[in-house]
DSSP file (Angstrom, degrees, kcal/mol; ACC not computed):
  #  RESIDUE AA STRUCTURE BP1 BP2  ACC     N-H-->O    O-->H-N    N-H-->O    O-->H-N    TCO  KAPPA ALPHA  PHI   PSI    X-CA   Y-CA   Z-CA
    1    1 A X              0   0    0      0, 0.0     2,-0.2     0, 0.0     3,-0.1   0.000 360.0 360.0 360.0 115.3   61.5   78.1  -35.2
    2    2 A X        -     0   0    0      1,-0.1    28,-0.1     2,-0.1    27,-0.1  -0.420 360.0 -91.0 -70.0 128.3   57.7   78.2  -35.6
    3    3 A X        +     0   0    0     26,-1.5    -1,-0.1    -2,-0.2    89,-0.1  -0.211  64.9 145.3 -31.2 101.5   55.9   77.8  -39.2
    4    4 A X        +     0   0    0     -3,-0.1     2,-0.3    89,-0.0    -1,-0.1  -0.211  55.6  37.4-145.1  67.5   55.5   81.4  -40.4
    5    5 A X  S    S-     0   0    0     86,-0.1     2,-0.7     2,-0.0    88,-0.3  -0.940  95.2 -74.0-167.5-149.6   56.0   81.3  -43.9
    6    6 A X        -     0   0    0     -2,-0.3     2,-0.4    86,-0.1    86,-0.2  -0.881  44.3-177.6-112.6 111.6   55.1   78.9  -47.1
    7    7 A X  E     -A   91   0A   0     84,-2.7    84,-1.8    -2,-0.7     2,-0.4  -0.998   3.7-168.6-123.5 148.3   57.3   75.5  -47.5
    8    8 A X  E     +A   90   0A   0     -2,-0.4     2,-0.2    82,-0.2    82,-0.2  -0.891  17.4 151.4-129.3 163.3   56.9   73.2  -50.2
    9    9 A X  E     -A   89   0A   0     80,-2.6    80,-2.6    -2,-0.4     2,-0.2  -0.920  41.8-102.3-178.4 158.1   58.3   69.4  -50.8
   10   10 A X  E     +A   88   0A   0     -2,-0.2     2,-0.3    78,-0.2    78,-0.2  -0.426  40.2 177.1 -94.3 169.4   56.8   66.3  -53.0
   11   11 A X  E     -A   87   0A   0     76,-2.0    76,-1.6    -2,-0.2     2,-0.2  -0.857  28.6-103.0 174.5 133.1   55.4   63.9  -51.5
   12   12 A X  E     -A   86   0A   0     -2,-0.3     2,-0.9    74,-0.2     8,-0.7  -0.460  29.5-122.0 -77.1 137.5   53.5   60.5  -52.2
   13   13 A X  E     -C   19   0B   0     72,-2.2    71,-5.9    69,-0.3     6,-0.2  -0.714  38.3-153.6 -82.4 100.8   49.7   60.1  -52.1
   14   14 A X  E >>  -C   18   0B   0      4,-2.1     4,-1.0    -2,-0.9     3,-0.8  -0.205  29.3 -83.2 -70.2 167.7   49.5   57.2  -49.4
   15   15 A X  T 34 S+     0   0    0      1,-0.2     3,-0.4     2,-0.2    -1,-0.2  -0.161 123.7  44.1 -74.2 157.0   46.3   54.5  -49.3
   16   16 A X  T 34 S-     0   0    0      1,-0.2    -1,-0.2    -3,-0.1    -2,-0.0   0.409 129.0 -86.1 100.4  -9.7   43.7   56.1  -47.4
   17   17 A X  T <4 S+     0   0    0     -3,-0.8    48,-1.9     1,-0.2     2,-0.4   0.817  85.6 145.4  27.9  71.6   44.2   59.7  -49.3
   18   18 A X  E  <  -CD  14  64B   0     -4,-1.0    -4,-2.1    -3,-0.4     2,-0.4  -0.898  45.3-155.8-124.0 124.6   46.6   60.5  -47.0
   19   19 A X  E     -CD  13  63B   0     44,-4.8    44,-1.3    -2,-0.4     2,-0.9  -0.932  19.3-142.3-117.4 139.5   50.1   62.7  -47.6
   20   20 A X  E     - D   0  62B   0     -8,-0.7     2,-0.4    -2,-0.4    42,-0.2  -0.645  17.9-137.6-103.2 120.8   52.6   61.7  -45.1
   21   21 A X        -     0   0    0     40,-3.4   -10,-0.1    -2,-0.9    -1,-0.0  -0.664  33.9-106.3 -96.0 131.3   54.7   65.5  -44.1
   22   22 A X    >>  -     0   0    0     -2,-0.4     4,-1.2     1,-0.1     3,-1.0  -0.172  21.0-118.4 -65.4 144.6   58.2   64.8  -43.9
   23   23 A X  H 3> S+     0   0    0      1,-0.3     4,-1.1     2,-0.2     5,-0.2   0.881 112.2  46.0 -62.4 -40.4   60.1   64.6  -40.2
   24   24 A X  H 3> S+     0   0    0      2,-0.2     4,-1.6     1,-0.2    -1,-0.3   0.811 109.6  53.0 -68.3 -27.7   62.7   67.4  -40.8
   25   25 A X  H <> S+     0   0    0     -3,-1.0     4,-1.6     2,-0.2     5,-0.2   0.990 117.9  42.3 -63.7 -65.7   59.8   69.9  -42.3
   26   26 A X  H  <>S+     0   0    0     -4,-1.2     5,-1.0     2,-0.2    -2,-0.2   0.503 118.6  43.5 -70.3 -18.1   58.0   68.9  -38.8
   27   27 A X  H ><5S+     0   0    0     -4,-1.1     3,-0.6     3,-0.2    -1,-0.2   0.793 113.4  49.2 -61.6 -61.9   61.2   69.2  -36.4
   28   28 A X  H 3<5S+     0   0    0     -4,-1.6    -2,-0.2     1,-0.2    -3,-0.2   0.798 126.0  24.9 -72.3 -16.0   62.5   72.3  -37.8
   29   29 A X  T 3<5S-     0   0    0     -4,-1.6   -26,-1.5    -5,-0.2    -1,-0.2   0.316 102.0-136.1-111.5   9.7   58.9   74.5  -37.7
   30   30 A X  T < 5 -     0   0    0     -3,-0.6     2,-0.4    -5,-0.2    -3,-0.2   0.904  26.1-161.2  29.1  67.8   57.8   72.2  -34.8
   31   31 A X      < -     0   0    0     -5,-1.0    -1,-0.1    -6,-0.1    -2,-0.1  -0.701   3.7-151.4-100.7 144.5   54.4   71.6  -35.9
   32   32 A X        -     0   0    0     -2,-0.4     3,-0.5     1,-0.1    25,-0.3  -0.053  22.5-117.3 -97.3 179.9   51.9   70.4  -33.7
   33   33 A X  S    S+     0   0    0      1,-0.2    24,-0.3    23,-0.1    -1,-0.1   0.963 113.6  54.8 -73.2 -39.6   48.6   68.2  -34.0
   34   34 A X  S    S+     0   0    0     22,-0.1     2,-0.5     2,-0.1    -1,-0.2   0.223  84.2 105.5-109.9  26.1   46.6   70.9  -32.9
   35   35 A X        -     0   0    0     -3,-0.5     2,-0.7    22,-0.1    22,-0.6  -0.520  64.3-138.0 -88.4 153.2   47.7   73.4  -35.4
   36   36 A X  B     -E   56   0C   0     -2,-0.5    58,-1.4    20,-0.1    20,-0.2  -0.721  24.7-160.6-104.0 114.4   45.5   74.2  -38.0
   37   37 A X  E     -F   93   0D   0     18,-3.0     2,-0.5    -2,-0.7    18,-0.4  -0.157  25.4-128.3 -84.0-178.3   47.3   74.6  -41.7
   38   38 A X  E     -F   92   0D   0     54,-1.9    54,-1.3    16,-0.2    16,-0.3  -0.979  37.7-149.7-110.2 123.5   46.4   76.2  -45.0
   39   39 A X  E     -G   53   0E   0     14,-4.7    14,-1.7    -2,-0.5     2,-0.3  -0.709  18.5-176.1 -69.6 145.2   47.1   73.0  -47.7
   40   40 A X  E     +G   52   0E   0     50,-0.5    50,-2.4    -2,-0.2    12,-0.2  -0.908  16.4 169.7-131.3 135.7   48.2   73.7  -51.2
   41   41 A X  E     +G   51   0E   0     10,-0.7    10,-0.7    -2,-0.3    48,-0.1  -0.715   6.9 152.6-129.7 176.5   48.4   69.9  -53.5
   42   42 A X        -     0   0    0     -2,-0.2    46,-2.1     8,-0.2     2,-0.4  -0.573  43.0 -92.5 176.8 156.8   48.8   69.5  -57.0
   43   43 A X  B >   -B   87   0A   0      6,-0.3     3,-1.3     3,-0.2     5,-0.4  -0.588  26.8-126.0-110.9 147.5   50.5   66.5  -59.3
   44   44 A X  T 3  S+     0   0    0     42,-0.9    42,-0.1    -2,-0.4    -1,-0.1  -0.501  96.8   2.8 -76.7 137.9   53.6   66.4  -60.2
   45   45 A X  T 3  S+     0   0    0      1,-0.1     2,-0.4    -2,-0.1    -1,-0.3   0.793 101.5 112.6  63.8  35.9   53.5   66.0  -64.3
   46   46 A X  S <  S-     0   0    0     -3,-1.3     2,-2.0     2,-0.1    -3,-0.2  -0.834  81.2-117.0-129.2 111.0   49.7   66.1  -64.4
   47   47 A X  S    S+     0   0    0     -2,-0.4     2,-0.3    -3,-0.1    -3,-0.1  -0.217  70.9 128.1  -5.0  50.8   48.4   69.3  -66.3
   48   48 A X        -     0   0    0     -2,-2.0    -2,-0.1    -5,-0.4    -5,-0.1  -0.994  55.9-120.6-148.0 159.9   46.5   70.7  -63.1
   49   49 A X        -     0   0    0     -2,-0.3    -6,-0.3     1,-0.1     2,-0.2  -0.039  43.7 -93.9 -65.5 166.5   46.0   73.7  -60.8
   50   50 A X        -     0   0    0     -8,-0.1     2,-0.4   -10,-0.0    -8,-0.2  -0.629  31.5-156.4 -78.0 153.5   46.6   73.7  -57.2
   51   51 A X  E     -G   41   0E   0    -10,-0.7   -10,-0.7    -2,-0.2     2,-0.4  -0.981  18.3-165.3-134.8 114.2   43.4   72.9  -54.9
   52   52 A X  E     +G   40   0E   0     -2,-0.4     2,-0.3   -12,-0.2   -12,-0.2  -0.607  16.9 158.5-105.1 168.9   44.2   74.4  -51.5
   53   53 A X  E     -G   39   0E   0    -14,-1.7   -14,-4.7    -2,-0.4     2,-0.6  -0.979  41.2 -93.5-179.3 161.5   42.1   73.6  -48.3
   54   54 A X        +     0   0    0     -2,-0.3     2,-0.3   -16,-0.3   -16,-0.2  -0.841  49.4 165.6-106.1 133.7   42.7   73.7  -44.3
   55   55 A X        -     0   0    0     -2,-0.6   -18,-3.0   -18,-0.4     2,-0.6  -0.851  28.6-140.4-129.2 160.3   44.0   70.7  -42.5
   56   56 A X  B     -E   36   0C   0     -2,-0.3     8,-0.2   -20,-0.2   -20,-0.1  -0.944  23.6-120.2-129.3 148.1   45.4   69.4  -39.5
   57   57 A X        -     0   0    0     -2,-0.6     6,-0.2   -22,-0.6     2,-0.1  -0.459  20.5-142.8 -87.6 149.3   48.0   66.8  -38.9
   58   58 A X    >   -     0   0    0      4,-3.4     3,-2.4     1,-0.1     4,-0.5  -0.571  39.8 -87.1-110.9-179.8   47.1   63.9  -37.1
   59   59 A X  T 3  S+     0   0    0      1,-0.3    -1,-0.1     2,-0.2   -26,-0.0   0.382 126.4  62.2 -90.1  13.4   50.0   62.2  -34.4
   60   60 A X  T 3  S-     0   0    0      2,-0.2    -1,-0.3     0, 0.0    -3,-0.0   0.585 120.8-110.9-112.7   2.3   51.6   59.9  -37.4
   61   61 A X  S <  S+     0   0    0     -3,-2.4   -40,-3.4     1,-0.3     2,-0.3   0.743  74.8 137.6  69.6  33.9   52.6   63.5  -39.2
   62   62 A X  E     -D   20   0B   0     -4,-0.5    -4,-3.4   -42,-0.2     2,-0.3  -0.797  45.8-151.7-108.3 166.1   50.0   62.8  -42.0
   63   63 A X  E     -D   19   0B   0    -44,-1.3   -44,-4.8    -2,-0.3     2,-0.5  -0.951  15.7-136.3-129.5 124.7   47.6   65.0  -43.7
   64   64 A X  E     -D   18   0B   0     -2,-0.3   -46,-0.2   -46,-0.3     2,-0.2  -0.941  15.5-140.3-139.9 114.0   44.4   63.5  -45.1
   65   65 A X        -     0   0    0    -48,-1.9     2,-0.2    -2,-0.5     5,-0.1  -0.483  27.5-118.0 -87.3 128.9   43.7   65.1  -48.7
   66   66 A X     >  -     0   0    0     -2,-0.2     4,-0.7     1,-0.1    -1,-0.1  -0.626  21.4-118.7 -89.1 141.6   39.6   65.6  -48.9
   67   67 A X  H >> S+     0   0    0     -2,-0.2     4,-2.8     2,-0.2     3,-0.5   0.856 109.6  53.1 -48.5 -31.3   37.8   63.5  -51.8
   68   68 A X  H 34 S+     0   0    0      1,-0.3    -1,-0.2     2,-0.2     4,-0.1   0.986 101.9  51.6 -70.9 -49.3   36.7   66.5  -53.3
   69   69 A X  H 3> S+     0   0    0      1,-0.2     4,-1.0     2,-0.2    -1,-0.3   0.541 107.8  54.4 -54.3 -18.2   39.6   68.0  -53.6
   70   70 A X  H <X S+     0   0    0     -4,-0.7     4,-1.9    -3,-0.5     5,-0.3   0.830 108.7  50.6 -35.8 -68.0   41.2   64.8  -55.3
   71   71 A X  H  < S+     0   0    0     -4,-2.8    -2,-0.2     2,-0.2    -1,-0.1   0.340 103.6  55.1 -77.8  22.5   38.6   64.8  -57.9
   72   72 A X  H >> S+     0   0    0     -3,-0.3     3,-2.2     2,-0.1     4,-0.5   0.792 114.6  44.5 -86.8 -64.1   39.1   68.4  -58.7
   73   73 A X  H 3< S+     0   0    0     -4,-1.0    -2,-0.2     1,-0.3    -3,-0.1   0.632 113.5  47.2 -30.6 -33.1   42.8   67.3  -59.2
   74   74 A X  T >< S+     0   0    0     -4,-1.9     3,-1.8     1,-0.1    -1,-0.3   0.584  81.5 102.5-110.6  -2.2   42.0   64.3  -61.1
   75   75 A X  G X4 S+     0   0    0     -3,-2.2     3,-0.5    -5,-0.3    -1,-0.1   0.972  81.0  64.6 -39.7 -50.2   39.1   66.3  -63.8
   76   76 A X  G 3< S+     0   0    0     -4,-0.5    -1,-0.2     1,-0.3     2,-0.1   0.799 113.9  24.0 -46.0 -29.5   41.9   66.2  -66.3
   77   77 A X  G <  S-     0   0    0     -3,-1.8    -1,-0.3     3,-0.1     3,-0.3  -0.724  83.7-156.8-155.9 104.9   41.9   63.1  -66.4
   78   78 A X  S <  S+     0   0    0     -3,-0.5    -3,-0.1     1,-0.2     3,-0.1   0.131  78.3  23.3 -76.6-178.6   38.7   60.9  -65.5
   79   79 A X  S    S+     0   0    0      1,-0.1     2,-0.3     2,-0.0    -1,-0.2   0.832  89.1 122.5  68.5  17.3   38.9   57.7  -64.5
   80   80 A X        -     0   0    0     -3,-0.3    -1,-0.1    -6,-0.1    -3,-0.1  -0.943  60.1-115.9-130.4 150.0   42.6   57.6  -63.2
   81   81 A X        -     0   0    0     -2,-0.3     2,-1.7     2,-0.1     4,-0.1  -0.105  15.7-164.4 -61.3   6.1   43.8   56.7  -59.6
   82   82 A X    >   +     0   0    0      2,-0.1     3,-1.5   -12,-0.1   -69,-0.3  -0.216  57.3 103.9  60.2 -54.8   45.3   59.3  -57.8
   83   83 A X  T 3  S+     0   0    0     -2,-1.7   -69,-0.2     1,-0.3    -2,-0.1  -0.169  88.9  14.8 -63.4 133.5   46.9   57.0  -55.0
   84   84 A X  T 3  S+     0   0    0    -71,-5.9    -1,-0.3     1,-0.2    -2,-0.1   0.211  92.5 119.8  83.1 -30.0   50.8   56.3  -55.3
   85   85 A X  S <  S-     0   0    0     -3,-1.5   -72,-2.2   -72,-0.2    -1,-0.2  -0.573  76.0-108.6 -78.4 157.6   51.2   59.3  -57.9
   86   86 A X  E     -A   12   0A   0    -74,-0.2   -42,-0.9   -42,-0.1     2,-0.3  -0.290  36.0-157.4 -78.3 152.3   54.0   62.1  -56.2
   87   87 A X  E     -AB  11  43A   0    -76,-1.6   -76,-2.0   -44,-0.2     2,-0.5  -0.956  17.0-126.3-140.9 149.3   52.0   65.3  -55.1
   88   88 A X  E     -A   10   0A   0    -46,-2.1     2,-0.5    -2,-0.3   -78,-0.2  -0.973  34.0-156.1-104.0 121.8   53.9   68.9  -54.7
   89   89 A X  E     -A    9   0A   0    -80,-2.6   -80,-2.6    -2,-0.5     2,-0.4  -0.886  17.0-178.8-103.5 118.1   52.7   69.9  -51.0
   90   90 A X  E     -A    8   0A   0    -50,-2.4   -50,-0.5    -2,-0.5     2,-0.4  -0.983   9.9-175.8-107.8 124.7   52.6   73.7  -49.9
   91   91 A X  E     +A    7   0A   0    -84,-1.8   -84,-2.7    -2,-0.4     2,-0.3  -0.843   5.8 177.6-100.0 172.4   51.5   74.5  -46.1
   92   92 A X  E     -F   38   0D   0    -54,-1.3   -54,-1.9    -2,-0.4   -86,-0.1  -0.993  43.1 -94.6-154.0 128.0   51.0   77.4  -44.5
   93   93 A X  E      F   37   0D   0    -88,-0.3   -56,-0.2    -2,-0.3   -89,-0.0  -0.267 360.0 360.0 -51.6 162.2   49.9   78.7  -41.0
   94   94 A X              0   0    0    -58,-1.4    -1,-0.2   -57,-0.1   -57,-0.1   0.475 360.0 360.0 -93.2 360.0   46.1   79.2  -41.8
């Protein structure tokens, strides 16, 4: 069954700003490298909007979070690591 609709799941912000998309989310919509997603992030227990952006998954099933978008996320609170905190992940075909 191909991705055509919105799933969400948490997920940890890996070194690198990297969020690592879980195997059964990538079995069951069979997503490929060379599809292009819609991103949605935002941190779990942190007082911030969602920052969406388009990505592609690279051949380790990760997704690589753009700096800006991290320091939009992280305005709330300056000065704070990002890395290691749980993130709520939405994609979407783009």
């Amino acid at each position: 069954m191909p991705l055509d609709g919105r799933v969400q799941f948490k997920a940890r912000l890996q070194k690198g700003n990297r969020v690592q998309l879980p195997k059964l989310v990538r079995w069951r919509y069979k997503l490929d490298t060379d599809q292009t997603l819609r991103v949605g992030v935002t941190v779990v227990n942190m007082f911030c909007g969602w920052e969406t952006f388009f990505a592609r998954m690279d051949k380790s099933g990760r997704i690589t979070v753009p700096k800006l978008v991290l320091k939009q996320l992280g305005n709330s609170r300056p000065n704070i690591n990002l890395t290691g905190m749980v993130f709520t992940v939405m994609i979407e075909p783009a």
